[in-house]
N, C-alpha and C positions, 0 to 999 in steps of 0.2 A: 504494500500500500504506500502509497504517496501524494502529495498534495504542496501547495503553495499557497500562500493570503496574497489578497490585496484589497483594498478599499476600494471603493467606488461607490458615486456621488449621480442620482437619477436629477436630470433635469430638466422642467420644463413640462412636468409628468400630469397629469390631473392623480389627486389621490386614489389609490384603489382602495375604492369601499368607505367609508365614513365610520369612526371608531367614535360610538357613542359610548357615554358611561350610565348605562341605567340606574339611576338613582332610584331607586323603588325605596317605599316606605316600609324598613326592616324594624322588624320587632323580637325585644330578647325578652324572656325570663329569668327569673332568679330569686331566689328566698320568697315564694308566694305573691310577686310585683312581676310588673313589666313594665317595657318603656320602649318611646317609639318617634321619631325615629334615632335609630342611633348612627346616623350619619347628616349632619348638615352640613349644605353646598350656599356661601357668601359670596354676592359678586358686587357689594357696598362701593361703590365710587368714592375716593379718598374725600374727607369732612363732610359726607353724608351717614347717617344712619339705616339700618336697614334690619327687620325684625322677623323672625323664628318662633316657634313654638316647638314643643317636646312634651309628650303627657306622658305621668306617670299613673297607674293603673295599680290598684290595690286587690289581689286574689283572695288575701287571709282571709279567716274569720272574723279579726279584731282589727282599730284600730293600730296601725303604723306610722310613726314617726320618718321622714325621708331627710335626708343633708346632701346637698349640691355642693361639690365642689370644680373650682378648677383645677388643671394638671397641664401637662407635655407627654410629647413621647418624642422618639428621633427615629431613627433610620440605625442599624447594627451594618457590617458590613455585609452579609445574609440579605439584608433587605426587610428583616423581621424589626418589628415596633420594642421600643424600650421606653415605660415608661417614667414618668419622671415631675418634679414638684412643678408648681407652676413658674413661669419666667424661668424653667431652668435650660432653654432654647433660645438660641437669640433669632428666630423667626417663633415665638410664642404670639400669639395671639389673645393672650389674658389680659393685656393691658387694655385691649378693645376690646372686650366683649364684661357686658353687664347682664347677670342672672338673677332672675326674681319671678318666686321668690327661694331663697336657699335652703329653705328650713321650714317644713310644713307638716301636718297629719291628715290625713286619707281615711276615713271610715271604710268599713265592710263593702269590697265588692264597688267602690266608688274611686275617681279617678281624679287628677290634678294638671292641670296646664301648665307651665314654666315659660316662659317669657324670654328667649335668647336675644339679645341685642350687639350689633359688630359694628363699631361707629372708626373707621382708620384714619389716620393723622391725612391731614391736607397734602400731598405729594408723596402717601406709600400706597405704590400701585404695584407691589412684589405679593407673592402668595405668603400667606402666615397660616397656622393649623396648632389645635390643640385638644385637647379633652375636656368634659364634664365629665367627672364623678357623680354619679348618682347611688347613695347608700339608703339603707333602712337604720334608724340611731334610735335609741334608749336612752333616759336618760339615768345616771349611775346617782344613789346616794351619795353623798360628801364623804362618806370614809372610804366610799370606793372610787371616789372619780377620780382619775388622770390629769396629774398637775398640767400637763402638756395638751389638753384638751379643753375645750373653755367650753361652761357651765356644764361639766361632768358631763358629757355624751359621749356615748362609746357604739363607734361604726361597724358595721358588719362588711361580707364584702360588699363589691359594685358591681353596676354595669357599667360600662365605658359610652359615650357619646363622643363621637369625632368629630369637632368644627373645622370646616377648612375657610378662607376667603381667598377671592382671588378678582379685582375690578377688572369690570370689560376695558379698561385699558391698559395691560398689565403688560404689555409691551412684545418686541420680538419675538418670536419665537423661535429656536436654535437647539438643536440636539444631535448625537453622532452615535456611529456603532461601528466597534473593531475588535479587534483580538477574535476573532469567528475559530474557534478550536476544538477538535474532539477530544471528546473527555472518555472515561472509563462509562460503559454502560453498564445502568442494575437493573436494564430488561434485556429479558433474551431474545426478542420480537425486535428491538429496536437500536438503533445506535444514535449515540449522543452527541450534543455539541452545544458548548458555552460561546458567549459572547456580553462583551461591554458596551451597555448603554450610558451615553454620559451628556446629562441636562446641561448649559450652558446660559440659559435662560431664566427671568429670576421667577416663573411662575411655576405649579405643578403643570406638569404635562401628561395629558392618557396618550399611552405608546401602545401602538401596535406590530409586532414583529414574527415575519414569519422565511419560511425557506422556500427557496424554488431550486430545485435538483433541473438543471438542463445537460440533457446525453450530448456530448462533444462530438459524436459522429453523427448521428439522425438528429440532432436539432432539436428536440422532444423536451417540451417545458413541464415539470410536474409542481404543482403550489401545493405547500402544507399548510392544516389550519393552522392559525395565529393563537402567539400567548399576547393576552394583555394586560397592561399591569402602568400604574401611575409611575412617575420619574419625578422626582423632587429636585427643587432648586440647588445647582452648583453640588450635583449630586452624580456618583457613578451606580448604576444596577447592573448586578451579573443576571442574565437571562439564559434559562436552559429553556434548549431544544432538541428534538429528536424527529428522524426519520425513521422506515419502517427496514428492516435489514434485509427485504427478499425483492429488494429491486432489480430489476434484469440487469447481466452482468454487462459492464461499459465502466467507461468513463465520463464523470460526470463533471460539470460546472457548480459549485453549491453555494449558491449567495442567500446572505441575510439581510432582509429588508425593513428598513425602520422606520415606521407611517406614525408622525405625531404630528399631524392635521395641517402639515402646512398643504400652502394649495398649490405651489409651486413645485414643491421639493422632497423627494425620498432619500435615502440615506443607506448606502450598504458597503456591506465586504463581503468577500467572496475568499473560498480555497476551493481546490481542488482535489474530488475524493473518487477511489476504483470500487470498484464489486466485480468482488470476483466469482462468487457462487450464481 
């Protein structure tokens, strides 16, 4: 087997296919509550404000006490969420966003509204994103409560709610993808391959990236379905992909193409892979 990289740069392309992000109204469970949704999408124009809702829904039997909080999370090199106190990101979003109310109780089987507000400083048109906490709290006796807790409440876990913002004039738009490499496959059906996604732009971006296997001698173009997945600002994501391993045998062209909505411009690298079975 053998193979070579190279970059290359589509221009002039109209997009293939339009890479929507479905925001559907998702709902979690947890300790007898739910909440919904837990994903909100801001797109507040800097020194304007702009207003959300989020219900919380009470299962139990009894009265529940509920505490809002805010938080962060970041990006690991994985690309998996690590949570984190609030302002502890310097793209946090807690400084603009106002919650109310924080602190309320829910009768039996009866539900609560909360009030999200994202008001962004006069010239920030970059993406910011963070979390509510949402817990169920007791409140603790005085010889039990936690000095580090104020007026003795003691939280159980959470759901998470993820704020993102991002104003319709959030500017260029700019991202790239290289390093296109087979990695070690853990399916036997299939062969694998990594590549870097890297944001350059200060907004989130939904990316769409997929392969096309074209046979070097018949010409023969094959597209694989696409992975997609958001790219965060001045940020790099490792993307796996895979083909199916009982492709007729040839030589093949294998580019990875990376569709984040410009309407000009696709983004790829290519190497070069054999089958020999």
């Amino acid at each position: 087997m053998f193979y070579f990289e190279s970059n290359i740069l589509f221009m002039n392309q109209k997009t293939i296919g339009t890479l929507l992000l479905v925001l559907m109204t998702a709902v979690i469970f947890a300790q007898d509550f739910e909440v919904s949704p837990v994903k909100l999408f801001f797109n507040s124009d800097p020194g304007s404000t702009q207003l959300k809702t989020i219900t919380v829904k009470n299962h139990s039997s009894k009265t529940q006490s509920f505490l809002l909080s805010m938080g962060d999370f970041t990006l690991n090199s994985k690309g998996q969420r690590e949570y984190g106190p609030a302002n502890s990101n310097k793209r946090s979003i807690s400084n603009w966003m106002t919650i109310s109310p924080t602190f309320f109780e829910i009768p039996p089987n009866e539900e609560q509204q909360i009030s999200i507000s994202i008001q962004p400083p006069i010239d920030e048109y970059g993406s910011r994103w963070g979390v509510i906490n949402v817990r169920t709290a007791t409140e603790k006796m005085s010889f039990q409560a936690d000095k580090t807790l104020s007026a003795g409440v003691m939280v159980s876990p959470r759901i998470v709610v993820e704020v993102f913002q991002t104003s319709k004039g959030g500017g260029a738009l700019s991202a790239k993808i290289d390093q296109l490499r087979e990695i070690e496959s853990t399916d036997a059906a299939k062969r694998m391959f990594t590549a870097l996604v890297t944001n350059n732009s200060d907004v989130i971006i939904p990316c769409k990236v997929y392969l096309i296997a074209s046979d070097m001698k018949t010409g023969k173009e094959t597209m694989f379905p696409p992975t997609l997945f958001e790219s965060y600002p001045k940020n790099t994501h490792r993307v796996n992909l895979d083909i199916p391993k009982d492709m007729p045998k040839g030589i093949y062209a294998l580019a990875a193409i990376l569709d984040y909505g410009s309407a000009s411009t696709l983004e790829g690298t290519q190497m070069v892979i054999e089958f020999n079975e």
